[in-house]
Every structure is written in C-alpha cells, then in structure tokens.
N, C-alpha and C positions, 0 to 999 in steps of 0.2 A: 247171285249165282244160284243156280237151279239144283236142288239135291236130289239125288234117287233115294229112295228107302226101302232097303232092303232088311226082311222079317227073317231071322235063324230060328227055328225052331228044331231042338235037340232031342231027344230021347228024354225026357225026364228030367226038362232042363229049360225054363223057359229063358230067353236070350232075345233083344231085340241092339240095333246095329243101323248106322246109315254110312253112307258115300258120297263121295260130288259125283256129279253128271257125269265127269270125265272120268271118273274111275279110280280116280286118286283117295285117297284118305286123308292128307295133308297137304293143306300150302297155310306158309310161314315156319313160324316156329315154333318145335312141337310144344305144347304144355300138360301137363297131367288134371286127369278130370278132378272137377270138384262141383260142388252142388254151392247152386247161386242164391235157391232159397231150396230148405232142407223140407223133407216130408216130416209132418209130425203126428203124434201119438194120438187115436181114434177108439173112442168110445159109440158102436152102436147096437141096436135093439137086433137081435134075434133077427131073420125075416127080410132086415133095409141092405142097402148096399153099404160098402166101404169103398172110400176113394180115396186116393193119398195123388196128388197135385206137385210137383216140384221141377225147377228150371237148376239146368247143368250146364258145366262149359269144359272147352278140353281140344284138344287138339295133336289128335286126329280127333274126330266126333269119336266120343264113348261109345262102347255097346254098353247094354243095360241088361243086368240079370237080379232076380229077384229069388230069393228067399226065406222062407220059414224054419223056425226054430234052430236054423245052421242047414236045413236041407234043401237043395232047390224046390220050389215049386211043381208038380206036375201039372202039365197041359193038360186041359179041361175046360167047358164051355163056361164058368165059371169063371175065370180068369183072364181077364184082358190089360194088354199091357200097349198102349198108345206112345207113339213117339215121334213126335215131332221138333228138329233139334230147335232149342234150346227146351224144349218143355217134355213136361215126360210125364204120364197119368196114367198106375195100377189102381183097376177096380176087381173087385171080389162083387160078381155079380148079386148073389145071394147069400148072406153071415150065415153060419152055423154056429152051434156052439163050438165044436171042432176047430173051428178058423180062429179061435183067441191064440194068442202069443205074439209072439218077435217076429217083423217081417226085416228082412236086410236089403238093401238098396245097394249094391256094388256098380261101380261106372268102372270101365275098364280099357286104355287103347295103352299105345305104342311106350307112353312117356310117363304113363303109372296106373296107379290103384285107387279110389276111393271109394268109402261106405257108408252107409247110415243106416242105422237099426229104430223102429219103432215099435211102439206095442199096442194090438189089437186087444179092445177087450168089448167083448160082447154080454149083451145084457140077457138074461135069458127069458124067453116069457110065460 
C-alpha cells in the first residue's frame, strides 16, 4: 500500500506525521506506538554531526516529535527529522557545545503514547 507523507511543522515544535494514500490513519487494529529498535546515547566531537537511527511501529502510523531537555526543539536549518514509516532519523546538522543533553523521542497516535530519552554529549575542541 502506497503512503503519503505528510510534514507538520508547528510553531516551535518540531512534528513529523504520515497517512495512507486514501486518507485514512488506520486499517486493522488500532495499536499504540512503540520503538522496534530504540535510539541510543551519542558521544560526538564539537563540529561532526549527530544522528540517532530507530525503527517504530503503531497503529495508526505515529507522528514523531522530538525534544530537548523537556522543551520541544526549534525549527532551524540545523535540525532534520526523516520519516519514513517504519524508520525514523534525527540529525543535528552541526554539534555545538549548546546541543549536549537529553533529546526525548515521543511517538504519538490515536491508541497511545510512547518515549525515549537519550543523551547527547559532545566533546569540545
């Protein structure tokens, strides 16, 4: 089945979100998201990129929203959030030192909640 993907972008709120073709959110039976393999904790140098890698599942397809230290993220050239269901990749274009802490992974549709926290820690040079 063909999916469309559609991108939300909020006010100071980064959010990404798909559909089926036909407009639906669900067929079968709904399930609540969960992370199939989780993102984990990155160590890198001042300068390099961060990428955090992880596969979801869920029903209706999760939206995905990401935050730091408990605040959402702000939209910024900086920040890319890829989504293609079942796989899902935020990069941090370019680490600052700024960018160390706690990023949260929330999946979120119709039949529940799930999350996952990691921690950025950059090296400085």
């Amino acid at each position: 089945m063909k999916k469309f993907y559609a991108f939300v972008l909020a006010i100071g709120f980064l959010t990404i979100g798909a559909l089926e073709a036909n407009g639906s959110a669900t067929v079968g039976s709904p399930s609540p998201p969960e992370f199939v393999r989780k993102p984990t904790n990155l160590t890198v140098k001042e300068g390099q990129k961060a990428v955090w890698t992880f596969e979801i599942s869920g029903n209706p397809v999760p939206s995905v929203s990401v935050l730091k230290n408990g605040d959402p993220i702000d939209i910024s050239d900086r920040f890319e959030l890829l989504y293609k269901y079942p796989l899902v990749t935020f990069r941090i274009i370019v680490v600052y030192p700024e960018d160390e802490g706690d990023y949260t992974f929330v999946l979120t549709n119709a039949a529940g909640t799930a999350s996952q926290t990691v921690k950025l820690t950059v090296e400085k040079l």
